[in-house]
C-alpha angles and dihedrals in degrees: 000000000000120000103211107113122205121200118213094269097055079035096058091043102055083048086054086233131118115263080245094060095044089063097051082052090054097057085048095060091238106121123037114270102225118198130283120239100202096309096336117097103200121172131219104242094221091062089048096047087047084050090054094040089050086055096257111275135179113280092255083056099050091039090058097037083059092046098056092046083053086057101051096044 
């Protein structure tokens, strides 16, 4: 997985949203929600690039998408 960590404010940007809006997305389960490092979410950018590619779905969606793809393999 790529390395390359993004925090909320490159995020939202990238998603073209406001880093409010971000966060309403994250208590949604919309958007992945990354990993805290203390206080600080970041996100791994290649997390964040497979999300997009799959068409960004809700995180349900994504869980059972990859567990499907467990299954298979």
């Amino acid at each position: 997985m790529d390395t390359l960590t993004l925090t909320p404010e490159t995020l939202a940007q990238q998603l073209h949203i406001s880093r409010q809006q971000l966060y309403v997305w994250i208590d949604e389960g919309k958007v992945p929600q990354g990993f805290h490092i203390g206080r600080m979410r970041r996100w791994y950018w290649g997390e964040i690039e497979d999300w997009i590619k799959r068409g960004c779905p809700s995180l349900r969606v994504l869980t059972e998408q990859k567990r499907q793809e467990e299954r298979s393999a």
